[in-house]
N, C-alpha and C positions, 0 to 999 in steps of 0.2 A: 439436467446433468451439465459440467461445468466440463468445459471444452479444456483441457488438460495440457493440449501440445498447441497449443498459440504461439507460435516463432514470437511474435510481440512481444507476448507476455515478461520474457527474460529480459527483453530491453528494459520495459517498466522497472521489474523489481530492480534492475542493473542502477538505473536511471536514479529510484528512488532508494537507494544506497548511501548516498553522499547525501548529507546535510545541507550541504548550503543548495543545491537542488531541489532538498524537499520546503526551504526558506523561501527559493525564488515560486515556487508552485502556491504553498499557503499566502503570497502576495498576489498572484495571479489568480485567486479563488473568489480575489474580493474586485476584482475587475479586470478590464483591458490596461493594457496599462503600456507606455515607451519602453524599449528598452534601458534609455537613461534614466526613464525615472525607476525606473526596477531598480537597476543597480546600483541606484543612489545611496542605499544605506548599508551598502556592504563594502567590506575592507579590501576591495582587489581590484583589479586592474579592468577595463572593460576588454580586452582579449580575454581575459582568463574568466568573466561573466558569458562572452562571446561561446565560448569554448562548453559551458555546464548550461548555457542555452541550447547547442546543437547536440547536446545528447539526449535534451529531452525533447527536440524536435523531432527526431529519429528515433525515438520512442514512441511518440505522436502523444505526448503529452501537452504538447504544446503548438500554436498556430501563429504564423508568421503573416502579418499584411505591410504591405507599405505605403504611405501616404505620404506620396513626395520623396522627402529624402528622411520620414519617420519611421520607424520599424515599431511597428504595434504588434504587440503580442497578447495571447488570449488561450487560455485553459481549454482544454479539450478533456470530457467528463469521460469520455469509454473507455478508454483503457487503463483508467481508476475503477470506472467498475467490474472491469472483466477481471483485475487483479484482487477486488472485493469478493467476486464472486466465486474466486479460486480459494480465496485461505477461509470465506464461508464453510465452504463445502467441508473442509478441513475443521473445523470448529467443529463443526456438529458431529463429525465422525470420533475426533475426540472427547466431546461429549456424552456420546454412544456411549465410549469404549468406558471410560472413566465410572458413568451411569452404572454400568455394569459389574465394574469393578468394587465400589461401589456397594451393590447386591451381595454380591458373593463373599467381604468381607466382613457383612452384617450378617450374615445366613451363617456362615464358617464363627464368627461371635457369639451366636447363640448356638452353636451345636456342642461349644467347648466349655459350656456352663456346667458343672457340678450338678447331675438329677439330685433331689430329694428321693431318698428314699422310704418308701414306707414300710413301713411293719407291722 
């Protein structure tokens, strides 16, 4: 069963709302990486990279080390999958439902067919 009231949870989806956050993340999928070189290929200011990194901090999307005066950053996988495991759950319910639907449209098709009558 897929724990439904995760305080977390909201940050994530909150988190992963904004594009250029879900850009810094798919960069962070394929390693550790500086924060300057993160933001190297995006069009803004490193305050405003500063700023869509501390939301996904606080999400826990992400992990902050320092090495000197280097701020390495690194992908944190759980609460991608706690957020996978939530619209899962959802999938399938709408699967269910649709599945069903489904039936009942092919059952109701065949009942509205014209009998043959014999004589």
């Amino acid at each position: 069963m897929v724990n439904h009231e995760l305080p977390s949870l909201d940050k994530v989806f909150a988190a992963l709302a904004n594009p250029t956050r879900r850009a810094l993340l798919e960069r962070l999928a394929q390693g550790e990486t500086s924060v300057s070189d993160l933001a190297t290929p995006f069009a803004m200011s490193l305050p405003a990279i500063s700023k869509h990194l501390r939301v996904l901090e606080q999400a826990g999307l992400i992990a902050c080390t320092k090495d000197g005066r280097v701020h390495r950053l690194r992908l944190m996988a759980q609460p991608l999958r706690d957020a996978a495991a939530w619209m899962a759950y959802y999938q399938q319910f709408w699967e269910t439902r649709l599945a069903a639907l489904d039936h009942y449209l092919h059952d109701v098709d065949h009942t509205d067919e014209p009998q043959e009558q014999t004589s």
